[in-house]
C-alpha positions in Angstrom: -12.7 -38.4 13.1 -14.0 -37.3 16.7 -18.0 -36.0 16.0 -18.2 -32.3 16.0 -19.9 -30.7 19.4 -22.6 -28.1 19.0 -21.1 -25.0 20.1 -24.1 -22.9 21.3 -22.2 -20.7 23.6 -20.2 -18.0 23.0 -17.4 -19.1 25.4 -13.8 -18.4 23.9 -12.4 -16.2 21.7 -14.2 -17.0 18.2 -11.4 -16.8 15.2 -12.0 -16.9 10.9 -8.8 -18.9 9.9 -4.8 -19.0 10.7 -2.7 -20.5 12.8 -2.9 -21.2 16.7 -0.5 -23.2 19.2 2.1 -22.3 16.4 1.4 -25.5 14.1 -2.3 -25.6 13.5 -3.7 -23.5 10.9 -7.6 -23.5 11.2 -10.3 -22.5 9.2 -14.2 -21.6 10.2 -16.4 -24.2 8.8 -20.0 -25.6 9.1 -19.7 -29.6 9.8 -22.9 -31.4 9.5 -25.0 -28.3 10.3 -22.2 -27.2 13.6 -19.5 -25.0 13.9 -16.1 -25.8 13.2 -12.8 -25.8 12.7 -11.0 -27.7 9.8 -7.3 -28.1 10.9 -4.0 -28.9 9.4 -1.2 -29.4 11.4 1.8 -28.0 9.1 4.4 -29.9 10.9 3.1 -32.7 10.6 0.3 -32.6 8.1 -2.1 -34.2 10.2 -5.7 -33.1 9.2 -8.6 -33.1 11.4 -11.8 -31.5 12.4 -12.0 -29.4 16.0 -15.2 -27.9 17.9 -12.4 -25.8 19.2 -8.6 -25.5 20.2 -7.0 -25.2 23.7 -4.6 -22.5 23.6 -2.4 -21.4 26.5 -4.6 -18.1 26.2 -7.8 -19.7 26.3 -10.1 -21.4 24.2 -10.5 -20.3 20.4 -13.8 -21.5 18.7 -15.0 -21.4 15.3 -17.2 -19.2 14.0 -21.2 -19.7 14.0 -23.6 -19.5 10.8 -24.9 -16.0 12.1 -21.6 -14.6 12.7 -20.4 -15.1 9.0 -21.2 -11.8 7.0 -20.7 -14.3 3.5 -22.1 -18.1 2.6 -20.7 -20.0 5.0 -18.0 -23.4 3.6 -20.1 -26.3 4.7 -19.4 -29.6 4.7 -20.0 -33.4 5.7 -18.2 -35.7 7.6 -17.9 -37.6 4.4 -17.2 -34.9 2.3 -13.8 -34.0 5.2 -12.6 -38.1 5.1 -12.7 -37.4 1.3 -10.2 -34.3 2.0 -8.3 -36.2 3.8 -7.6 -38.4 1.1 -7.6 -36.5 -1.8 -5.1 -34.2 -3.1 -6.5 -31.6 -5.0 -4.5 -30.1 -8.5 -4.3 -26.5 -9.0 -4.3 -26.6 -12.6 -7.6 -28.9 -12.3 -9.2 -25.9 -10.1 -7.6 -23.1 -12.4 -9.9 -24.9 -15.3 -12.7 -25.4 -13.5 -13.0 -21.8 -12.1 -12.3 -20.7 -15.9 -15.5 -23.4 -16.9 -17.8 -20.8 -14.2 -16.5 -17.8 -15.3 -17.1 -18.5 -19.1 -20.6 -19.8 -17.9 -21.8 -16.5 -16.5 -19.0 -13.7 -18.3 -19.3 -12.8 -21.8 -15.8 -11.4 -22.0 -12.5 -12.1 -23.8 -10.5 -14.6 -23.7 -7.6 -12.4 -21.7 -10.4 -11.2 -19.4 -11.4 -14.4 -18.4 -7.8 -15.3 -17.6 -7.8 -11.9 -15.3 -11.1 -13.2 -13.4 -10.1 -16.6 -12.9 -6.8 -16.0 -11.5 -8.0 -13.4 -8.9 -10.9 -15.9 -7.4 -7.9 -18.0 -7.0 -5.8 -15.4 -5.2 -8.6 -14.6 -2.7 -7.6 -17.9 -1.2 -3.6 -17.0 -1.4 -3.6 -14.1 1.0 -1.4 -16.1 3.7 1.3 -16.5 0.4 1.4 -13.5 -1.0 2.8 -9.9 -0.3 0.7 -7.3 -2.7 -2.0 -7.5 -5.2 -4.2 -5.4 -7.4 -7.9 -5.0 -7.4 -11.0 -5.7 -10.1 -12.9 -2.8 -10.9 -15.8 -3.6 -13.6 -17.1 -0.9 -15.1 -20.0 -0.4 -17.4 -23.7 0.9 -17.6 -26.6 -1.0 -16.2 -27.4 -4.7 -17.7 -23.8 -4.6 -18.7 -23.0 -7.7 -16.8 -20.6 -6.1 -14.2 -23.0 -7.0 -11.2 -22.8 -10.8 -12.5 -19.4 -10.5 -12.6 -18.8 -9.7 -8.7 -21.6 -12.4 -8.1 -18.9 -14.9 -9.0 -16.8 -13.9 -6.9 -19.6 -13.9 -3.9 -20.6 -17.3 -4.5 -17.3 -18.5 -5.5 -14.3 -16.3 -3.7 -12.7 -16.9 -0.1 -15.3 -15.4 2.3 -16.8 -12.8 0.5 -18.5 -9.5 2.0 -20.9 -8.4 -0.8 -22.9 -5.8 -0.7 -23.4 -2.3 -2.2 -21.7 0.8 -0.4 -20.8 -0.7 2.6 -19.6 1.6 5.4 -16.2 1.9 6.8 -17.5 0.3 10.3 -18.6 -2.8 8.1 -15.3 -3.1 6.6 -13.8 -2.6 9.7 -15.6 -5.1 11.7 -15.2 -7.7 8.7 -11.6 -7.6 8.5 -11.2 -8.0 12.1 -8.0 -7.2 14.5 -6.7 -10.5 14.5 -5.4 -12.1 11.1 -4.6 -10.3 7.6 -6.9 -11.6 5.1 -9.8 -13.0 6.4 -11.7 -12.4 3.8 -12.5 -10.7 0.3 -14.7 -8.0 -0.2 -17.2 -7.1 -2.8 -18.3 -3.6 -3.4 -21.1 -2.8 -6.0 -22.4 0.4 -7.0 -19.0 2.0 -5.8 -19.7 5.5 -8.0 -19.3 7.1 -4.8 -15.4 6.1 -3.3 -14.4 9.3 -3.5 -16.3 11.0 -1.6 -15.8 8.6 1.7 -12.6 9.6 3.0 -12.5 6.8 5.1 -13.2 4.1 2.6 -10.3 5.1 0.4 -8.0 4.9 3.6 -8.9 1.5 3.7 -8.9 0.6 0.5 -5.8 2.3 -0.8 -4.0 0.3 2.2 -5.5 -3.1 1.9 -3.0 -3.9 -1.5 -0.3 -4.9 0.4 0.6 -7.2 3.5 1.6 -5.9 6.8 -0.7 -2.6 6.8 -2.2 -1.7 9.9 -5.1 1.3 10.4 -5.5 2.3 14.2 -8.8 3.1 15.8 -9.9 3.8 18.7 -12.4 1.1 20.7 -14.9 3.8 22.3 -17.7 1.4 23.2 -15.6 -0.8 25.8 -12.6 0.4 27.4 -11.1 3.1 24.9 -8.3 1.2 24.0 -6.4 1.3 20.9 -7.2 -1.5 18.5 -5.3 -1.9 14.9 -7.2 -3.7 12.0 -5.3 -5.6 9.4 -6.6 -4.2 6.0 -5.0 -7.0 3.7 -7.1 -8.6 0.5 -8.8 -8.8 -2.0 -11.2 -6.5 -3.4 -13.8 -6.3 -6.1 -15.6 -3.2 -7.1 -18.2 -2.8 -10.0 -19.4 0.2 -10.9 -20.4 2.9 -13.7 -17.0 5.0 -13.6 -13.6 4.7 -12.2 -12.5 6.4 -9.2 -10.9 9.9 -9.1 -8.5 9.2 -6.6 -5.0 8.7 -8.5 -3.6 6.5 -5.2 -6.3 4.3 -5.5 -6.5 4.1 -9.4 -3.1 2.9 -9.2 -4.0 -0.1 -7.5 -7.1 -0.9 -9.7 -7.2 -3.1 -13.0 -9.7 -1.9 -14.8 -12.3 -4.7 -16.8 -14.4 -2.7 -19.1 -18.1 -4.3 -19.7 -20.4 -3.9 -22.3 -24.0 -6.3 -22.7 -23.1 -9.8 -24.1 -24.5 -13.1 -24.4 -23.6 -14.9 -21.6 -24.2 -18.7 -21.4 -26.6 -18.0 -18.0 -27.2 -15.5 -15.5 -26.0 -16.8 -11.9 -28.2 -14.8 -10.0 -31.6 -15.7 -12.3 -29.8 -19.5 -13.6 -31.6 -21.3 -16.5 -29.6 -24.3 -15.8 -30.1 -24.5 -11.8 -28.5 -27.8 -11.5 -25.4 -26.6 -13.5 -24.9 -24.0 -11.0 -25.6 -26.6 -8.2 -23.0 -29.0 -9.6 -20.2 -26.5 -10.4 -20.3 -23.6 -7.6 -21.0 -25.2 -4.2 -18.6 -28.2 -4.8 -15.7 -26.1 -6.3 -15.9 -23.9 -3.2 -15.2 -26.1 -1.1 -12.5 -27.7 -3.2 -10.5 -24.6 -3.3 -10.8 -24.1 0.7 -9.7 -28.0 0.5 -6.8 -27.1 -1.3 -5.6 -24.0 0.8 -5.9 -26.0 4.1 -3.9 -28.8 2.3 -1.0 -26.4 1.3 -1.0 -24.1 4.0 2.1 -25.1 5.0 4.2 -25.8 1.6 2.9 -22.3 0.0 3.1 -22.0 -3.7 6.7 -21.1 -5.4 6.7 -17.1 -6.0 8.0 -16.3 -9.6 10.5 -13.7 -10.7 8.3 -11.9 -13.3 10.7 -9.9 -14.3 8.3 -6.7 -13.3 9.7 -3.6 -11.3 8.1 -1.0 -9.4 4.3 -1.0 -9.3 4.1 -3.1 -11.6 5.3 -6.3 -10.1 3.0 -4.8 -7.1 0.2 -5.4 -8.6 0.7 -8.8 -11.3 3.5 -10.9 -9.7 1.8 -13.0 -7.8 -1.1 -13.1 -9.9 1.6 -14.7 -12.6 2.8 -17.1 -9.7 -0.7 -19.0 -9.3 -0.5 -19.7 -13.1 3.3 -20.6 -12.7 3.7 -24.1 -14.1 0.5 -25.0 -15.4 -0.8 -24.8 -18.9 -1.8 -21.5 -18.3 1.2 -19.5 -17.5 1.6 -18.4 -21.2 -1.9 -16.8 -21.2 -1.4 -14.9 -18.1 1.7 -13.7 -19.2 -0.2 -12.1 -21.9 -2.6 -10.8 -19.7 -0.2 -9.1 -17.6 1.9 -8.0 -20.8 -1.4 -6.7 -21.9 -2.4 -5.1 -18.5 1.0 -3.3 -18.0 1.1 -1.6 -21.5 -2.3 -0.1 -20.8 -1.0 1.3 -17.7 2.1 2.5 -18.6 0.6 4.2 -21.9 -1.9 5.5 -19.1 0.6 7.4 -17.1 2.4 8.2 -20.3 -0.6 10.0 -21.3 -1.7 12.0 -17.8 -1.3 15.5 -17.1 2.1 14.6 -15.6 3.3 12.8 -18.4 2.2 15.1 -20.8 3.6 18.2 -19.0 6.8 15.7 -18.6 7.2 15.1 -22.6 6.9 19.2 -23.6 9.1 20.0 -20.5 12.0 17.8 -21.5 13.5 18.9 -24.8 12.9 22.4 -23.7 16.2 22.4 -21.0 19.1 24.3 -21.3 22.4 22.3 -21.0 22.1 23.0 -16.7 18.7 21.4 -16.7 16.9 24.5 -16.4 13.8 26.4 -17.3 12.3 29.3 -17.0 9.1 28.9 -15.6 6.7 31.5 -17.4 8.4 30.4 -20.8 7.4 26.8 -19.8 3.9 27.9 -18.5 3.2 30.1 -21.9 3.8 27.2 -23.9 1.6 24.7 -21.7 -1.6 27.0 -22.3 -1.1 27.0 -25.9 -0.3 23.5 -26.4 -2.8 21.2 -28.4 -1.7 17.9 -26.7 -3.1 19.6 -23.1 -6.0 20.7 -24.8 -8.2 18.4 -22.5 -6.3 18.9 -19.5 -6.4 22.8 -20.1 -9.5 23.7 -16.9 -6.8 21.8 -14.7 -3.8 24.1 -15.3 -2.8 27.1 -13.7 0.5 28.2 -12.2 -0.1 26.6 -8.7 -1.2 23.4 -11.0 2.1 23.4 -12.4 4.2 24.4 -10.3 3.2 21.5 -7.5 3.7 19.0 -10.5 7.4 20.4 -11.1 8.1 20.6 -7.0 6.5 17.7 -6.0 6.1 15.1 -9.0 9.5 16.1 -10.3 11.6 16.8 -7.6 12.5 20.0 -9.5 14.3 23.0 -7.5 12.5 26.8 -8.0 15.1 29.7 -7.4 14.6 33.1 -8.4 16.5 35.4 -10.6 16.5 38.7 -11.4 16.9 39.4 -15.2 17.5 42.6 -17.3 14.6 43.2 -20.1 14.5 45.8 -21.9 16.7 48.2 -19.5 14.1 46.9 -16.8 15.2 44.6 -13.9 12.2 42.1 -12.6 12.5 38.6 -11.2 11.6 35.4 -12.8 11.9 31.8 -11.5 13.4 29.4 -13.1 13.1 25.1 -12.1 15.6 23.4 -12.5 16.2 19.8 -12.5 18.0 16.3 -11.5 19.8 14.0 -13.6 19.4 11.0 -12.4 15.5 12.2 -11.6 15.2 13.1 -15.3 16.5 9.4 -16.2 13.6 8.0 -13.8 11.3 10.2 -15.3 11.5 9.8 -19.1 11.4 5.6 -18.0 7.9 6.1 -16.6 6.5 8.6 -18.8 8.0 5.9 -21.6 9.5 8.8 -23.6 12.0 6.8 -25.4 9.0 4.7 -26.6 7.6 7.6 -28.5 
């Protein structure tokens, strides 16, 4: 191995991770106190350890200590011939991530299984296509700021920090690669309210999204930032916002009795011998299967669903795992289905149905009458009025309005009835999972 160079300038382009000269995938790394990049050639698996990389666009050099918004992957030289060497098992890593998590989480089982396959994940992102995000909620000194903790000391780059700003999210996502890093939000009450933030976050869940701004400081030109990965958020209630609830496993914490508390340890040289070192390993791993990827599962899932848990299922595919994150995801997609079953839509869905004449029709202030009076929308009764409902049959059921003039009484008035698809019905009774009931 060639020694590292101190890189105290700022010449070339600096870059987090991914691939350059179309075979070497690098990642942003502190070698004996320098920057650098560790590099795997995935044609040839040759790996090796760069002060930087001649491109026929210039040079690209790693990233310095002060430039890293997150604990920085450091290493020794002999800690990188030992890489070289070694190959790293992912159902080894899977256990020892589930030995920190059990450490600092007093949780179930199922919840544990959750945790540990996300930290995983976070260093996936160049394998995978979607995924959902953590949201731990609970009251203060419920554990849910330990919880995210984890995931800062142990995830792929991690940007934590309470209500960051879209600018911050901005910058630490960067222009240049999708998933550069994971992103940690406590104390995030106040999502809704940021219009911006829930851009971002409702796009970052999938690969390939793109958000434009404009770069006003320099030349004006357009830039686009990749919003892919992974994001935790703790907080004391769930976001509003039904777009981005959709995207957001919920982990519910109450106080416990937790083996230790990572940010105040009782057993510092646990922490020292478990965290640091499994880091490192798990970067160790990524750069050393960069190229061969992981085998993506058929779940089995549809729709959202598979969205949010199918790659989550495929880092447990194969090891002696995969049984208990099946269960987790069985267990995950119940509660969500029952969730949508039992919203306003759903609700307004399973009274509407049975209530169709043989042309899939209704009358709308019949259907409206019996909405107000009904005891299963008694909570949900200071959200409806006609606009209310009528945007729910236009827009959520893809319902037609058409009005009609009827004869009551010897008196002629109009009335609007909605009526309805077939196949959209079929769709619809799946979701709201009214055969189930």
């Amino acid at each position: 191995m060639s020694e590292v160079k101190d890189q105290s300038s700022n010449k070339g382009k600096s870059k987090v991770k991914g691939l350059v000269n179309k075979t070497q995938y690098v990642e942003s790394v502190i070698v004996d106190s320098k920057p650098a990049f560790l590099m795997t050639d995935i044609s040839t698996g040759e790996k090796s350890v760069l002060d930087k990389v001649l491109t026929p666009n210039g040079i690209v050099r790693p990233l310095k200590r002060e430039e890293m918004g997150y604990i920085p992957f450091e290493f020794t030289s002999a800690e990188i011939e030992e890489w070289k060497s070694v190959v790293f098992d992912r159902e080894q890593l899977l256990d020892d991530i589930l030995e920190v998590v059990q450490q600092y989480l007093d949780v179930s089982f199922q919840e544990q299984i959750l945790f540990t396959g996300d930290i995983l994940l976070t260093y996936c992102l160049d394998w995978t296509s979607t995924t959902h995000f953590l949201f731990f909620v609970g009251d203060r000194g419920s554990g849910k700021t330990n919880a995210t903790r984890i995931v800062s000391e142990l995830g792929y780059r991690c940007m934590s920090t309470a209500q960051m700003s879209p600018a911050n999210i901005y910058n630490f996502l960067s222009t240049d690669e999708e998933g550069c890093g994971t992103i940690c939000e406590d104390e995030a009450d106040d999502i809704d309210n940021n219009t911006e933030k829930l851009r971002i976050y409702k796009s970052s869940y999938a690969k390939g999204q793109k958000i434009p701004k404009m770069d006003m400081y320099g030349k004006k030109v357009q830039l686009y930032y990749n919003t892919y990965c992974m994001v935790f958020f703790s907080g004391e209630g769930l976001p509003k916002n039904q777009a981005l609830r959709e995207r957001i496993v919920a982990v519910y914490m109450i106080k416990g009795n937790p083996k230790d508390n990572i940010k105040r340890p009782k057993d510092l040289k646990w922490k020292e011998e478990h965290i640091a070192p499994l880091r490192k390993k798990l970067l160790m791993w990524k750069l050393q299967n960069i190229g061969k990827k992981f085998s993506t599962i058929d779940s089995g899932l549809t729709g959202r669903d598979q969205e949010l848990f199918e790659d989550f299922l495929s880092v447990f595919a194969g090891t002696k795992h995969e049984s208990d994150a099946r269960d987790v995801v069985n267990h995950y997609v119940n509660k969500r289905q029952q969730a949508i079953a039992d919203s306003l839509e759903g609700i307004i869905f399973r009274i509407l149905e049975p209530l169709l004449d043989e042309n899939r029709k209704i009358e709308f202030q019949r259907l409206y009458d019996i909405l107000t009076t009904s005891d299963e929308l008694s909570e949900y009764q200071y959200k409806i009025n006609r606009n209310v409902v009528s945007k729910i049959l236009l827009e959520k059921f893809q319902a037609v309005n058409k009005p009609i003039i009827k004869t009551v009484n010897g008196i002629r008035k109009q009335t609007t009835y909605y009526r309805f698809d077939e196949r959209i019905l079929k769709v619809l009774s799946e979701k709201y999972r009214i055969n189930d009931l």
